[in-house]
C-alpha positions as CSV (number, residue, x, y, z in Angstrom):
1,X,306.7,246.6,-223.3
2,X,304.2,243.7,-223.2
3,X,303.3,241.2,-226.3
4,X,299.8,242.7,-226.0
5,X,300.8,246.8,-225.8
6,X,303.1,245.8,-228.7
7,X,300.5,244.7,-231.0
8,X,297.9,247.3,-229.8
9,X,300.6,249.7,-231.4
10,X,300.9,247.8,-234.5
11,X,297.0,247.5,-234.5
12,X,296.6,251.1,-234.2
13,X,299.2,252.3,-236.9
14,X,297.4,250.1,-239.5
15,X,294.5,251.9,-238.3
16,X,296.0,255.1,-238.7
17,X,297.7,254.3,-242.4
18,X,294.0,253.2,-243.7
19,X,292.1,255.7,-241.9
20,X,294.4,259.1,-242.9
21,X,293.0,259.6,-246.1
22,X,290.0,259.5,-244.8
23,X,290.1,261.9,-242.1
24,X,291.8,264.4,-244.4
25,X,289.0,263.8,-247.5
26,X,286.4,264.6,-244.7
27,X,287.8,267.6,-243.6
28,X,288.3,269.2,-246.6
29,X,284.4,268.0,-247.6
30,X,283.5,270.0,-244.0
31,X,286.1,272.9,-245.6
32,X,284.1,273.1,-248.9
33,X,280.8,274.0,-246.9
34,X,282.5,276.7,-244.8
35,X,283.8,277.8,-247.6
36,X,280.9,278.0,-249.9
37,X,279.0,280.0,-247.0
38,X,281.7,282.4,-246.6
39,X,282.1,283.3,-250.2
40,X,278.1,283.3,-250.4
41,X,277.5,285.3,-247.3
42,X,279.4,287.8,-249.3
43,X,277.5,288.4,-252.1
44,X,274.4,288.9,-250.1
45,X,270.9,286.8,-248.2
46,X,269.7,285.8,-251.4
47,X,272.9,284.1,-252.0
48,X,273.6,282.5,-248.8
49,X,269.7,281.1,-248.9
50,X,270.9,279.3,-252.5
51,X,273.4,278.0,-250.7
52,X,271.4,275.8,-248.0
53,X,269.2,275.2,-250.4
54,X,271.1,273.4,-252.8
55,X,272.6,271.5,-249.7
56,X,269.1,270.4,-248.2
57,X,268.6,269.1,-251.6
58,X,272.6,267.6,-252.2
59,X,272.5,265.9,-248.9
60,X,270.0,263.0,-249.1
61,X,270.9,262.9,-252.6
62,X,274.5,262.5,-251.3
63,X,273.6,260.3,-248.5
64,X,271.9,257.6,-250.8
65,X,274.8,256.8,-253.1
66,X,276.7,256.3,-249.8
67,X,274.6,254.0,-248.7
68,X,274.1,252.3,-251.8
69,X,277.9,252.1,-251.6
70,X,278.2,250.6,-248.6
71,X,276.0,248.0,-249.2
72,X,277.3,247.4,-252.5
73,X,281.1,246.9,-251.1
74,X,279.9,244.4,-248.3
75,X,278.1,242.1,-251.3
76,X,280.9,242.5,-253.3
77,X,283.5,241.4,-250.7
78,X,281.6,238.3,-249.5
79,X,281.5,237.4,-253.3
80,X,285.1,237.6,-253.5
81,X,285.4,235.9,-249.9
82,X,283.1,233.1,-251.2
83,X,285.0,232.6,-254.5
């Protein structure tokens, strides 16, 4: 095995040990929608419609505070990079 192959493994599984927890907290985000239409496709149209609703509403709500967190983490780390 070459120096370089060698660290592109060591690269990748420090990818992998940050990037797990997120893979599985956006899966199970994805598993609450399917979810919440199943159970509401059960009770009836009326129901389901409440359901898509309320996302078309959630989602650029949801969306904002991400972005607002993003942003927010890159000021905050080049204040702590700057000292």
């Amino acid at each position: 095995m070459t120096k370089q192959t060698a660290s592109l493994r060591t690269e990748l599984g420090h990818f992998w040990r940050i990037g797990w927890p997120l893979l599985v907290a956006q899966t199970a985000q994805m598993g609450t929608g399917v979810v919440d239409t199943i159970m509401a496709a059960r009770f009836g149209d009326k129901d389901l419609a409440a359901i898509a609703i309320g996302f078309n509403i959630w989602l650029p709500l949801y969306l904002i505070v991400l972005g607002v967190m993003f942003a927010s983490s890159a000021i905050i780390a080049q204040d702590f990079g700057a000292g």
